[in-house]
C-alpha positions as a printed Julia matrix, in Angstrom:
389×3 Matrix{Float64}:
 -15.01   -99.8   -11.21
 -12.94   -98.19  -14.06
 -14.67   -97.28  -16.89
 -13.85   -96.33  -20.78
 -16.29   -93.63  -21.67
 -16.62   -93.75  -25.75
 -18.12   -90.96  -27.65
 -18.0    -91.75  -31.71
 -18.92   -89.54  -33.95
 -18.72   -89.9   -37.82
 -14.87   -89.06  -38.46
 -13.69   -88.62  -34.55
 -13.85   -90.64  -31.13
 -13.35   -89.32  -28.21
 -12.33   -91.58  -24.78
 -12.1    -91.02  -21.04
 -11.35   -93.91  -18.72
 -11.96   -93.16  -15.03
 -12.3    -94.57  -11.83
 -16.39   -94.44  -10.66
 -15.49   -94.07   -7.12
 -13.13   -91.14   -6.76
 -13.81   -90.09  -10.25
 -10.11   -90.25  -10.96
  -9.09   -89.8   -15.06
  -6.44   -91.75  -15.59
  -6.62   -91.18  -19.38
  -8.29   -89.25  -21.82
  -8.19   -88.05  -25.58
  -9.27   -88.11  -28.93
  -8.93   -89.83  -32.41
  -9.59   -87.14  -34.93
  -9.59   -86.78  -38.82
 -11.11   -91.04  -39.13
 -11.16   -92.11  -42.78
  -9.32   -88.86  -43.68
  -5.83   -87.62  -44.17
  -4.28   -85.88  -41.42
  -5.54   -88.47  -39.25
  -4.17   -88.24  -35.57
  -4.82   -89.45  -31.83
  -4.42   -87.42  -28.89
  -3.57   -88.31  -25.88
  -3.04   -87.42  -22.04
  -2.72   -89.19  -18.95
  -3.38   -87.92  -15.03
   0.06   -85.61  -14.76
   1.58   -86.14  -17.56
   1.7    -84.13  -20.81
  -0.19   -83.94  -24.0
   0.54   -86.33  -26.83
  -0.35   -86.22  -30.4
   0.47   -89.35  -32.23
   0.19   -88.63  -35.9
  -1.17   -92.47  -37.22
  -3.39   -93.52  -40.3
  -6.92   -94.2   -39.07
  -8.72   -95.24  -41.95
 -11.48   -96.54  -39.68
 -13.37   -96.51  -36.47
 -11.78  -100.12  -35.65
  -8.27   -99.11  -36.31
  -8.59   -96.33  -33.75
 -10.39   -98.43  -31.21
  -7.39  -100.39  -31.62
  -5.02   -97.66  -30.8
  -6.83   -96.57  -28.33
  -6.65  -100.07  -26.42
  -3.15  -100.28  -26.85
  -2.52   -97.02  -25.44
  -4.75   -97.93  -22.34
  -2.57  -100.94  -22.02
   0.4    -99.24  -20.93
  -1.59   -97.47  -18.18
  -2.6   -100.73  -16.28
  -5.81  -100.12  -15.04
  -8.44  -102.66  -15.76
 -11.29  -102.04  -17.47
 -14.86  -103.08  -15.84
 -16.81  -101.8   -18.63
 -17.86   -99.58  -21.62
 -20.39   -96.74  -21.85
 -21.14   -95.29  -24.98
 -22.75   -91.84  -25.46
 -25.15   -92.07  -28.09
 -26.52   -88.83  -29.27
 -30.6    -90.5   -30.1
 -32.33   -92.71  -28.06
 -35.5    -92.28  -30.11
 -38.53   -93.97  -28.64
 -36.8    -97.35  -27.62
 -34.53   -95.89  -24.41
 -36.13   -93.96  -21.64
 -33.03   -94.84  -19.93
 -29.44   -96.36  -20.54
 -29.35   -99.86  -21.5
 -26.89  -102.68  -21.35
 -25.93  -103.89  -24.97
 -27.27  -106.21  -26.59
 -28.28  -107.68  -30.01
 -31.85  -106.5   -29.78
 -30.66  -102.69  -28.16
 -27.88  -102.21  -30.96
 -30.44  -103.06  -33.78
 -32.54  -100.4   -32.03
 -29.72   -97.64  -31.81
 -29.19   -97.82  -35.54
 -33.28   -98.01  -36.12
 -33.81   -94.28  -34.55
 -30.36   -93.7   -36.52
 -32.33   -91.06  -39.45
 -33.05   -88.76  -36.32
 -28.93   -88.54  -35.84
 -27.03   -90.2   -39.12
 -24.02   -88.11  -38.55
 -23.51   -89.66  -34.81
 -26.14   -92.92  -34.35
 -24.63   -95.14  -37.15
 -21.01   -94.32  -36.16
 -21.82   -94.84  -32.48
 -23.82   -98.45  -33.49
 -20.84   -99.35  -35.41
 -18.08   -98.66  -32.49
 -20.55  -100.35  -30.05
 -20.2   -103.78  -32.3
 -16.64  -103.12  -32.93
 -16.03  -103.09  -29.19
 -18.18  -106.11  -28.82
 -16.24  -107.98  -31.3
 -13.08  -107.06  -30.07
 -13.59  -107.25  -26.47
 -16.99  -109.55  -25.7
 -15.4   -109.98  -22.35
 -16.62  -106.74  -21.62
 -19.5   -105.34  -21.08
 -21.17  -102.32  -22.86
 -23.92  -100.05  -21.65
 -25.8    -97.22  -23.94
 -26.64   -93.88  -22.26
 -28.34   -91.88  -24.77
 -28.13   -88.28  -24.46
 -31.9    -88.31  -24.77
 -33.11   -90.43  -22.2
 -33.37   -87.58  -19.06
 -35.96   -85.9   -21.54
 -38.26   -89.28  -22.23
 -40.67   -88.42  -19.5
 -41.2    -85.0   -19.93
 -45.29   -83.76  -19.85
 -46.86   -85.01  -22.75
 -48.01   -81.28  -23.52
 -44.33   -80.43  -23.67
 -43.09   -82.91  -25.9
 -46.14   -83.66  -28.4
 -46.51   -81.7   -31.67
 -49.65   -80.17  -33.09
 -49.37   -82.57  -36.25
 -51.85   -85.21  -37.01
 -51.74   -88.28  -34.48
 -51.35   -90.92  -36.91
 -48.61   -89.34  -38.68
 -46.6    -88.61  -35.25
 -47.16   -91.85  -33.79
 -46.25   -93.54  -37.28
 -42.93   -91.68  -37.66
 -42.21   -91.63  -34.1
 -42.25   -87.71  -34.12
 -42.08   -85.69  -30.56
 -39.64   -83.49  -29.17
 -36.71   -85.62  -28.02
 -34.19   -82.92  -26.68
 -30.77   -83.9   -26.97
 -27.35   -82.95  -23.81
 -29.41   -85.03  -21.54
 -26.4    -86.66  -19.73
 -25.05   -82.84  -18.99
 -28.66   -81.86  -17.89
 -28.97   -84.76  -15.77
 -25.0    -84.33  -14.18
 -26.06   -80.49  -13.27
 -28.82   -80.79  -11.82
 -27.1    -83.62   -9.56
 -24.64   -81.56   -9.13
 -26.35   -78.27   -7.85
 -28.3    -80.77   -5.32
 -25.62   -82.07   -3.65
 -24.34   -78.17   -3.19
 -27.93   -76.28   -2.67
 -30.17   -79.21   -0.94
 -33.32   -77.73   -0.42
 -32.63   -74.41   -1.86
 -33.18   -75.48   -5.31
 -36.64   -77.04   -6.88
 -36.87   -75.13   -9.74
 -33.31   -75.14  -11.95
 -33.25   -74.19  -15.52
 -29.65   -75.75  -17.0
 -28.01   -74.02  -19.76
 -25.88   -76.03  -21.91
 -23.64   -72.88  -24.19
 -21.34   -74.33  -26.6
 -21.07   -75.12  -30.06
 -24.63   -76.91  -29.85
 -26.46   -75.31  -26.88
 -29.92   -76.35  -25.28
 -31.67   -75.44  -22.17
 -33.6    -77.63  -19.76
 -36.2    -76.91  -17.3
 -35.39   -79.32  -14.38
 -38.32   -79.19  -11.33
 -37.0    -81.53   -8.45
 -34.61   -83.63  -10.57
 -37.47   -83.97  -13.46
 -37.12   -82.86  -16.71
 -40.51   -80.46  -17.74
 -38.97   -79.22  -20.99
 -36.17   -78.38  -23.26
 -35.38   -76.32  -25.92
 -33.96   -78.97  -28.75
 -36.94   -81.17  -30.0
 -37.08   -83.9   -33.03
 -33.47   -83.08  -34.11
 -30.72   -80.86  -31.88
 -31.24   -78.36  -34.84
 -34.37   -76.51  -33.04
 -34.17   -73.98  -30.37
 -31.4    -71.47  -29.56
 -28.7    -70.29  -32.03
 -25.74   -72.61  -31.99
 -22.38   -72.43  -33.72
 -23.15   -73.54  -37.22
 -27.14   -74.27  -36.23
 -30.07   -71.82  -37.45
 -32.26   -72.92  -34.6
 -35.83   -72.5   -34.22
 -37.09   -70.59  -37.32
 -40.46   -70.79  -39.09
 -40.88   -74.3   -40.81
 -42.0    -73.03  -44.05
 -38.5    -71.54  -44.87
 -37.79   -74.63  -45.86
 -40.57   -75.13  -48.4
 -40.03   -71.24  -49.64
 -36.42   -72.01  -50.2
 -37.34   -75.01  -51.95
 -39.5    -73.51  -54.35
 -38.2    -69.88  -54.43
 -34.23   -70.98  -54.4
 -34.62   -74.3   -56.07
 -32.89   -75.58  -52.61
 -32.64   -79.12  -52.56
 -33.73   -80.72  -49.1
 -30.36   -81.98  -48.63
 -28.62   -78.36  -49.66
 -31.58   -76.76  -46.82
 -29.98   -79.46  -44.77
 -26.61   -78.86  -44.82
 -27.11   -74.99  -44.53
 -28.86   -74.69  -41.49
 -26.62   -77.36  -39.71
 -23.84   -76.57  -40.32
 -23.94   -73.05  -42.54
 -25.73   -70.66  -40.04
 -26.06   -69.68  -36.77
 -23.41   -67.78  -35.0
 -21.19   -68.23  -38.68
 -24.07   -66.9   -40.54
 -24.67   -63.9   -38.76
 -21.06   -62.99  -37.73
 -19.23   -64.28  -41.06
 -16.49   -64.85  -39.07
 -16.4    -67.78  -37.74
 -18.56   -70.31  -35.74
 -16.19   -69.91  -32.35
 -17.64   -67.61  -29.56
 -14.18   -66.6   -28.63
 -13.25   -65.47  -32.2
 -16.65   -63.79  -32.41
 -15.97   -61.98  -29.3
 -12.68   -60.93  -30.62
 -14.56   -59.46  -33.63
 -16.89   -57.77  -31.47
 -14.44   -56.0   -29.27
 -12.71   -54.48  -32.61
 -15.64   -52.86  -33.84
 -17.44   -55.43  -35.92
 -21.15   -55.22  -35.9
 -21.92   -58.31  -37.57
 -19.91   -59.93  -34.96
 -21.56   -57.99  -32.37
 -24.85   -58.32  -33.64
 -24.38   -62.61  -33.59
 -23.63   -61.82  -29.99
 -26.52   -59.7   -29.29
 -28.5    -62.53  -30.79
 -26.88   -65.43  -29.27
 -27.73   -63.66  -26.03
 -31.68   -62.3   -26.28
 -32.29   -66.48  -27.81
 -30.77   -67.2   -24.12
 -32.72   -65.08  -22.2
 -35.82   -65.09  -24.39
 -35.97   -69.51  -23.84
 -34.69   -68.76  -20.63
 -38.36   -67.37  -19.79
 -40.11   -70.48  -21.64
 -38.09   -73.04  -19.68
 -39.41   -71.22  -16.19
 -42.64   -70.77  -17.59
 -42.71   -74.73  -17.68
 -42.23   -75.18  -13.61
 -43.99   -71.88  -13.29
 -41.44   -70.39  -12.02
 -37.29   -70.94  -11.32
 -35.29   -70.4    -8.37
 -31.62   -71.58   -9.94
 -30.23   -70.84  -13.1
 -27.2    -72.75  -14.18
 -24.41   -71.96  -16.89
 -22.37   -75.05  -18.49
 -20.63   -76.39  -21.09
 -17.8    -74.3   -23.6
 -19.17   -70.81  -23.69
 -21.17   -71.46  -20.19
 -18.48   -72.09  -18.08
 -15.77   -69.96  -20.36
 -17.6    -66.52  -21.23
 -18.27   -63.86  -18.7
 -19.18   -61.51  -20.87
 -21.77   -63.7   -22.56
 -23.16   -64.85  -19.09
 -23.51   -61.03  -18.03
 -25.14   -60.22  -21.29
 -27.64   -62.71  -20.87
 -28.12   -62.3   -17.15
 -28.38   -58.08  -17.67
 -31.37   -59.04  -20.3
 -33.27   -61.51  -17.23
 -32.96   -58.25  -15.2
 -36.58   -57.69  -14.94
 -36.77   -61.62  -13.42
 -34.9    -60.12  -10.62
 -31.33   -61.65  -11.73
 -28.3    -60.3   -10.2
 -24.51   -61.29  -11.11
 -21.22   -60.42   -8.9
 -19.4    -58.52  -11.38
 -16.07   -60.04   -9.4
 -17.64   -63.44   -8.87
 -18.49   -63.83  -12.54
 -14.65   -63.28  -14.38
 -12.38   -65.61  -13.29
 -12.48   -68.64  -14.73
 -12.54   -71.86  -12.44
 -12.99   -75.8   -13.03
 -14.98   -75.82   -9.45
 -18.9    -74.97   -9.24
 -19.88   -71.49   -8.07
 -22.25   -68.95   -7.32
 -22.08   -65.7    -9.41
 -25.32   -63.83   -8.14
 -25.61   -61.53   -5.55
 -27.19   -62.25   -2.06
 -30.18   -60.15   -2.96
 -30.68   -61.53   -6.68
 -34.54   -63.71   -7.32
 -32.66   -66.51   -9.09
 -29.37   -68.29   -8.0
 -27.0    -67.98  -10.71
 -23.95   -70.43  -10.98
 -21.51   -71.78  -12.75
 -20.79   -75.44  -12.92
 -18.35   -77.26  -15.13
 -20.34   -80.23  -16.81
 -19.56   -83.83  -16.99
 -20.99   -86.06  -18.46
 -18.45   -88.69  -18.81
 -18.71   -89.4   -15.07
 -22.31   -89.57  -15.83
 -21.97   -92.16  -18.1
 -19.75   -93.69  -15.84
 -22.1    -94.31  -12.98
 -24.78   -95.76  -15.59
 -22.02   -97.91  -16.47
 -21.17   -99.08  -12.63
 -24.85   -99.41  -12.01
 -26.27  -101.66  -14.87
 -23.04  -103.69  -14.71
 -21.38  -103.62  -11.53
């Protein structure tokens, strides 16, 4: 089956359409800049070059529509839709074929996500509209994390008030989680039980995955908690937002907006949210760039111990995703501060830079350490293949 993997957010959409079987791309790219000037879609096909087709996209329908007529020139027919949606909330414990009753639920959990879940319920019905001879499927990003241990994803908050509101740790780069641990299965077997799965990029999360089940992760109601991300504060006490409230005269929505998209590795470095310009920074001397590093890396290592205190202990360790699979230095800082778990890295095996999975520990380290490029469009794409095929 080919499949068009869609992944909306509020001004961009990105697209992937691949064959299921040999996991062929015969297209991929991205509408960026929807609704604003500047507007453009990019676009590449299997050998060719990149394209950037500058083109007004005042909405999400008017790039759907490019898109299609891009795809049209490629002819490969499409067998179906999957659409990442960043919340599943309490209604999908796994993907779901499209429907009116599953849309309606998409944009109900939508206040958990409103930057992603009401552009992602409004390219769903778009595609539905434009195409109902296709079908669509939903894979929500937080589905692998629905059935972790209660004590893992309950809060210490009054029951009525939680089960009212919905509020639990959902977790969030489920599809990646899900594809690594898949991944490292098919290469280790029986060598790996215990795998904690660290998604590094501009939003970052680990999991905890014991024998393809996830026990815990480090995002919870929102993708705002746990490590430090690019423009994300991360876990911090909960009453900074009522002191900044009171003592700043911080509106909730100002709070907001700072520690999504105003902190984290921008905060700290003042440079800029990108690990690679950070690193840059760090290598000429800065200290507040360096210091963003140093903390980037001890939040790592530090919820690196949490996740393998969840299994009780951890025999793989797994680096993914845009600083993951494209830092060495960041994965040897992190792995140099899990030295007293035992962890070793190949200085040689841990530079280059490769699109293929690898090991990156020594023979004698405690914890398999590796390297595998995520993919979660080929993740969708099976959902897709199985709920519709």
């Amino acid at each position: 089956m080919n499949v068009l993997v869609i992944n909306a957010g509020s001004s961009s959409l990105k697209y992937q359409l691949l064959d299921v079987d040999t996991r062929e791309v015969y297209a991929k790219g991205n509408c960026e800049r929807i609704g604003i000037d500047g507007s453009f879609v990019g676009h590449e096909e299997m050998g060719g070059e990149k394209q950037k087709l500058e083109v007004a996209l005042p909405d999400h329908k008017t790039a759907i529509k490019y898109v299609f007529d891009i795809l049209k020139t490629i002819d490969k027919p499409i067998g179906g839709i999957g659409h990442r949606v960043v919340q599943g909330g309490w209604y999908f414990p796994e993907s779901a074929v499209v429907t009116d009753e599953t849309l309606a639920q998409v944009r109900e959990v939508a206040p958990l996500a409103p930057l992603h879940n009401y552009a992602e319920a409004d390219v769903i019905e778009i595609c539905r509209d434009m195409f109902p001879e296709l079908g669509n499927v939903i894979v929500p990003d937080t589905a692998f994390h629905y059935h972790m241990p209660e004590h893992a994803w309950r809060y210490a908050i009054p029951r009525d008030v939680a089960d009212t509101y919905h509020v639990r740790k959902y977790g969030a780069h489920g599809t990646s989680h899900r594809f690594i641990w898949r991944t490292v299965h098919e290469m280790m077997g029986d060598k790996t039980h215990k795998l904690v799965s660290c998604h590094l990029g501009s939003g970052a999360s680990l999991c905890a995955i014991q024998d393809g089940k996830c026990m815990d992760t480090t995002m919870g109601l929102t993708p705002l908690d746990g490590l430090i991300m690019g423009t994300r504060c991360g876990t911090l006490d909960p009453a900074t937002v009522f002191y900044l409230s009171r003592e700043a005269h911080m509106s909730i929505d100002e709070i907001d907006t700072m520690m999504n998209k105003k902190s984290g590795l921008l905060a700290v470095s003042e440079v800029s949210s990108d690990s690679r310009d950070i690193e840059a920074g760090a290598a000429d001397g800065d200290e507040k760039c360096q210091m963003a590093l140093d903390m980037f890396n001890y939040r790592v290592s530090q919820l690196f111990a949490e996740m393998a205190a969840s299994m009780q202990g951890v025999d793989t360790m797994v680096f993914t995703a845009g600083i993951g699979e494209n830092a060495p230095e960041i994965r040897a800082g992190i792995c140099e501060l899990l030295g007293w778990m035992g962890v070793k890295i190949d200085a040689e095996k841990n530079a280059p830079r490769s699109d293929e999975p690898r090991v990156i520990s020594t023979p004698d380290s405690a914890i398999t350490v590796m390297v595998v490029p995520t993919n979660e469009e080929y993740m969708i794409a099976l959902d897709v293949e199985e709920l519709l095929g």
